[in-house]
C-alpha positions as CSV (number, residue, x, y, z in Angstrom):
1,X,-54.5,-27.3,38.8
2,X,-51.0,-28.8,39.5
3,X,-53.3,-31.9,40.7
4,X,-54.4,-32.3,37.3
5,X,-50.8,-32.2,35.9
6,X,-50.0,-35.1,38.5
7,X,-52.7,-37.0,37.8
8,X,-51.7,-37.1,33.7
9,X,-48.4,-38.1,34.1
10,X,-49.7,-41.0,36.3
11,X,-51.8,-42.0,33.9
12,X,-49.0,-42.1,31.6
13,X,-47.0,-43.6,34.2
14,X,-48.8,-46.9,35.2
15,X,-49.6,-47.9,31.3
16,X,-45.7,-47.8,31.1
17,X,-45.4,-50.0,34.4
18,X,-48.1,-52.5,33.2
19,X,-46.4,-53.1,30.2
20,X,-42.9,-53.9,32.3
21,X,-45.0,-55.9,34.7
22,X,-47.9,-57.3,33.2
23,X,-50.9,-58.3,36.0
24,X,-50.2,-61.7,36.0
25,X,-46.7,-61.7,37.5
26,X,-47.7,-59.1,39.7
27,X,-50.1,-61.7,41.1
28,X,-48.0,-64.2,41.2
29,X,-45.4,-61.5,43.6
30,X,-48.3,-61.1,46.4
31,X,-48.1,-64.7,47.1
32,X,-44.5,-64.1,48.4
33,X,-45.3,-60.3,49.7
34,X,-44.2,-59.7,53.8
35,X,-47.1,-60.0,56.0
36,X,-49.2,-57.1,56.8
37,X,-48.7,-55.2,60.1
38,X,-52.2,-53.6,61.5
39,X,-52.3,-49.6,60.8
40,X,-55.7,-48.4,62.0
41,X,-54.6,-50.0,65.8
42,X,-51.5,-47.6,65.2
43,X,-53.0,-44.6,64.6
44,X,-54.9,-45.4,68.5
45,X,-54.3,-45.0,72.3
46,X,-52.2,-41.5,73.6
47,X,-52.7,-38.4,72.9
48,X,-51.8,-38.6,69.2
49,X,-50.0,-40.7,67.4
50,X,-47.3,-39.8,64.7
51,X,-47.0,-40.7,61.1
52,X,-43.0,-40.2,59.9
53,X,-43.0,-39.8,56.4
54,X,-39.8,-40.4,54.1
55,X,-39.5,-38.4,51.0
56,X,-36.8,-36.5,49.1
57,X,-38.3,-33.8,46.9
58,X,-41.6,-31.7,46.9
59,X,-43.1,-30.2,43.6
60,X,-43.3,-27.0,46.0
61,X,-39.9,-27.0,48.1
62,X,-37.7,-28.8,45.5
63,X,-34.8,-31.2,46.8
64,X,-35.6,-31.7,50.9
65,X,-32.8,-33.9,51.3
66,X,-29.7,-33.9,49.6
67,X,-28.2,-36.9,51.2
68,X,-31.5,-39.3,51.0
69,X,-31.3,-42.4,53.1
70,X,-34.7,-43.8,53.5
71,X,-33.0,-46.8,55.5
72,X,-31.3,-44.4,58.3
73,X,-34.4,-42.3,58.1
74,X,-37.0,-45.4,58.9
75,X,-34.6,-47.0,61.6
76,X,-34.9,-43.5,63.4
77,X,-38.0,-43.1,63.1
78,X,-38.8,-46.4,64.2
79,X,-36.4,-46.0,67.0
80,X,-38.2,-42.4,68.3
81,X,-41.5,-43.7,68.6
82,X,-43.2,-43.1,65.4
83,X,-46.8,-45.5,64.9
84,X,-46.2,-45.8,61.5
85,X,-44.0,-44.8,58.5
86,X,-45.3,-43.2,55.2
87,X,-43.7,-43.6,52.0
88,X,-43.6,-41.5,49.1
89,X,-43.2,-43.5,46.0
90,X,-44.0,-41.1,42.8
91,X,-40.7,-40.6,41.0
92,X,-41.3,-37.9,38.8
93,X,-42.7,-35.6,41.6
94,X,-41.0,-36.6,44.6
95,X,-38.3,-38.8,43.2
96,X,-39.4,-41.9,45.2
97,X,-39.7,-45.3,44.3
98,X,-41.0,-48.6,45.3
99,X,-37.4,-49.9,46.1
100,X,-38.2,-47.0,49.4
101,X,-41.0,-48.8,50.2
102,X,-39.1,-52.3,50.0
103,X,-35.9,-51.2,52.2
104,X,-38.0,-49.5,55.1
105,X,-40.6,-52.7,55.0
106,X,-37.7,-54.7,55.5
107,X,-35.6,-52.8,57.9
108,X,-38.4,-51.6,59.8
109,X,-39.6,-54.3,63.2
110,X,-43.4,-53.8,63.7
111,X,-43.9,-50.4,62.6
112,X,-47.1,-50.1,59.6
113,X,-45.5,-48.8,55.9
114,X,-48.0,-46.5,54.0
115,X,-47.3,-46.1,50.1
116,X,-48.4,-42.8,49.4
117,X,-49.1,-42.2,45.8
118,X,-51.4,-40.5,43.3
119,X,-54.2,-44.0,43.3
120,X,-55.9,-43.8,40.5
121,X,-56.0,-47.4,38.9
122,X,-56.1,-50.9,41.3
123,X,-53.0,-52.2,39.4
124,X,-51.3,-49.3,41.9
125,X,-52.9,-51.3,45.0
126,X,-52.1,-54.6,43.9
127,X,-48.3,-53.1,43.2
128,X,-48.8,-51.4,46.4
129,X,-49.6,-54.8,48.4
130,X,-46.8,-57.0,46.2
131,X,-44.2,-54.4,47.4
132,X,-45.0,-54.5,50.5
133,X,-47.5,-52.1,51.8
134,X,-49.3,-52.3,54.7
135,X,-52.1,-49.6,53.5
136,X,-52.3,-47.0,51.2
137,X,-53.5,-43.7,50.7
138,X,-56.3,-42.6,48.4
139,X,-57.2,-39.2,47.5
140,X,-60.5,-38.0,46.9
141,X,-59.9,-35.0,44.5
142,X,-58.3,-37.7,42.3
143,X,-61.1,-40.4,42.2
144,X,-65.1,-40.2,41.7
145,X,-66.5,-41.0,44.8
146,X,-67.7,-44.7,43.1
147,X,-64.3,-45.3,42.4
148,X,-63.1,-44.2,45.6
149,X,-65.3,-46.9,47.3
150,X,-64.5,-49.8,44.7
151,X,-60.8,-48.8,45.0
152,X,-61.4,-49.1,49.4
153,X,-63.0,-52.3,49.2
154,X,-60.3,-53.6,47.3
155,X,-57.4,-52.3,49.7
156,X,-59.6,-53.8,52.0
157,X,-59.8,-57.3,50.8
158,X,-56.0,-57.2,49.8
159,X,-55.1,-57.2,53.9
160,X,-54.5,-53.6,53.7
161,X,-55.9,-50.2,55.0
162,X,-56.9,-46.7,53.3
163,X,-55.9,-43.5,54.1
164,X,-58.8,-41.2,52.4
165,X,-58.0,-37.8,52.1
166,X,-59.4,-34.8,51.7
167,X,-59.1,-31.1,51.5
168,X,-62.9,-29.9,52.1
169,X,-65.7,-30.4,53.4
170,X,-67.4,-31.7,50.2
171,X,-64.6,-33.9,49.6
172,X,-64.9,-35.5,53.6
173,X,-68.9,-36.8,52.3
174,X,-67.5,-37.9,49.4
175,X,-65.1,-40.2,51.5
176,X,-67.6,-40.8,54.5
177,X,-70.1,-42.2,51.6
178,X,-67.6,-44.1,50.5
179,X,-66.6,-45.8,53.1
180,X,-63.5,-44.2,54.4
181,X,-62.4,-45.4,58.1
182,X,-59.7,-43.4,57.8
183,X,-59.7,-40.0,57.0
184,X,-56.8,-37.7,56.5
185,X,-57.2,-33.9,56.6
186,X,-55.0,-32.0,54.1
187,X,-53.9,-28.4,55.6
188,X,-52.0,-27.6,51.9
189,X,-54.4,-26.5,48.9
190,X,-54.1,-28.0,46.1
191,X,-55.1,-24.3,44.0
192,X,-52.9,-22.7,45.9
193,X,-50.1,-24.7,47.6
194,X,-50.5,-22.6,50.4
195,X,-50.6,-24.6,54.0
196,X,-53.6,-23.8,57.1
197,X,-53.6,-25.9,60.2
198,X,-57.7,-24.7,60.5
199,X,-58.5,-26.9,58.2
200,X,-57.9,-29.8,60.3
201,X,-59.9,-27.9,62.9
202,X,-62.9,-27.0,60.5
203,X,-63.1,-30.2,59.2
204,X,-62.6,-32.4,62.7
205,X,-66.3,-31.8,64.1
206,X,-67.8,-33.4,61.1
207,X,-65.9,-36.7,61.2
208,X,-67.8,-39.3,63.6
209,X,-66.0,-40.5,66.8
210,X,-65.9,-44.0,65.3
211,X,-63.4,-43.2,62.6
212,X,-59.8,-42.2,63.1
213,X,-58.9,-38.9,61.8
214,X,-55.2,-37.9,60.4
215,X,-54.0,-34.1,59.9
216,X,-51.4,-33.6,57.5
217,X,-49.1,-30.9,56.0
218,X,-47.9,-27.9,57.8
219,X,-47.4,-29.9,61.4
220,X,-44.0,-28.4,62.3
221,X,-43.7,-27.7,66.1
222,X,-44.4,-29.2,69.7
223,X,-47.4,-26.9,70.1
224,X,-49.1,-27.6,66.5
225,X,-49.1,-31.2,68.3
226,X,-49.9,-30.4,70.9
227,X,-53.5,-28.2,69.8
228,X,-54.2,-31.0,67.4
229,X,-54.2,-33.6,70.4
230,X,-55.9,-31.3,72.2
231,X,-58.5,-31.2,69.3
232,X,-58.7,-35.4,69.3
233,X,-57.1,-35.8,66.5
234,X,-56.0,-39.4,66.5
235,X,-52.8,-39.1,64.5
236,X,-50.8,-36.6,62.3
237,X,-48.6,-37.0,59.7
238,X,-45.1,-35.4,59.5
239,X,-42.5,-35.4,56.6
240,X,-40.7,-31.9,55.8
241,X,-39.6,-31.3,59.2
242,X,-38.3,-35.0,59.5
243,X,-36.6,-35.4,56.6
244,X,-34.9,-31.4,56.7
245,X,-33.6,-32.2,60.1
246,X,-29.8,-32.7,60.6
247,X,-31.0,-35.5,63.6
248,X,-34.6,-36.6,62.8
249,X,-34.5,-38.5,66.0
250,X,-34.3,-35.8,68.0
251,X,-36.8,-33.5,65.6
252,X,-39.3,-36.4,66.7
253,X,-38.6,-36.2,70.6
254,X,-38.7,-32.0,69.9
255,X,-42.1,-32.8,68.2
256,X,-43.7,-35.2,70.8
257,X,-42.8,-33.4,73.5
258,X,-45.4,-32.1,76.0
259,X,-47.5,-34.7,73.8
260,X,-46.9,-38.2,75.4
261,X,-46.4,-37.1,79.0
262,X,-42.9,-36.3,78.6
263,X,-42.9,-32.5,78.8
């Protein structure tokens, strides 16, 4: 599974980082790390609330934006009316970074910054934190559901919140029992690649009303909005059709509309 693949090379990846920064001065950077800006109170109130994601490749699609500019993108963003920004900072995959992360934190006014990464150690959250971050996400195919609740508690206690998401229905107990107040439904398989809105609506009637649920992947028009409003999902997040768009600005107000009371 390409998951797996990921999931190795992160391994790899954060004993490399660890040696560069050891613990200790990473500690020493979240005494000095920009406040944290509430994300569950984002996610609420409206219809539904949208997630803007910044990223410049997919393992899938390839190079999604020639001419990256994760500044321009977050200030549009920010100016369309986006709750919160996400952030993709794997490198080898996406060909982020934690600079991203850094630049929209600090051109962005109010609006919450996700780090979305492959989670699988807590040096990654305190990193996550120290760079900025104003919550994270975590995903359950990657963690063992003990894990998964050690890793929340600590997001938790750093000032920050977890996006837990998941792709079934097994993996939604997993995250309930865990702890998850957040839970993000996953349309793309991880077998297969392949992208189904239904599983947002499949999943939905098993999350309780007292936790806010997030659809993600394959949310490209007004009306895919529109049914998951419709549907009470709280929020959803949005990259590919943001960051393809010659004037992301106006891909938001195409994508909200009809949504907010504007069309």
């Amino acid at each position: 599974m390409f998951l797996d693949r990921i999931l190795q090379a992160k391994a790899a990846e954060v004993r490399v980082r660890k040696t560069q920064t050891p613990i200790n001065q990473l500690e020493q950077k979240l005494r000095h790390a920009p406040a944290t800006r509430p994300f569950r109170p984002s996610l609420l109130g409206g219809p539904i609330q949208l997630i803007a994601e910044i990223k410049q490749a997919s393992p899938s699609k390839g190079l999604l934006c020639p001419t990256f500019q994760p500044v321009r993108l977050a200030r549009s963003y920010e100016a369309s009316g986006a709750a919160a920004i996400s952030v993709l900072t794997d490198e080898k995959f996406f060909l982020g970074s934690l600079d991203d992360l850094v630049q929209v934190k600090r051109v962005t006014k109010k609006l919450p910054v996700l780090r979305k990464e492959f989670i699988i150690d807590y040096y990654q959250i305190y990193e996550a934190r120290a760079y900025g971050a104003d919550a994270v996400l975590l995903i359950v195919a990657a963690l063992t559901r003990s894990i998964l609740a050690s890793f929340i508690k600590e997001v938790q206690a750093l000032g920050m919140e977890a996006l837990v998401e998941v792709h079934n229905e097994a993996e939604l107990t997993t995250a309930l029992e865990a702890g998850a107040e957040i839970i993000g439904i996953n349309n793309r398989d991880l077998k297969t690649f392949e992208v189904d809105l239904e599983t947002t609506f499949r999943l939905l009637g098993r999350i309780p009303k007292n936790k806010v649920a997030v659809a993600e992947s394959g949310i490209k028009t007004s009306d895919d909005l529109k049914r998951l409003a419709l549907a009470g999902v709280n929020a959803a997040l949005v990259g590919e059709a943001l960051v393809t768009a010659a004037d992301p600005e106006r891909a938001i107000q195409k994508l909200r509309g009809g949504t907010d009371g504007s069309g």
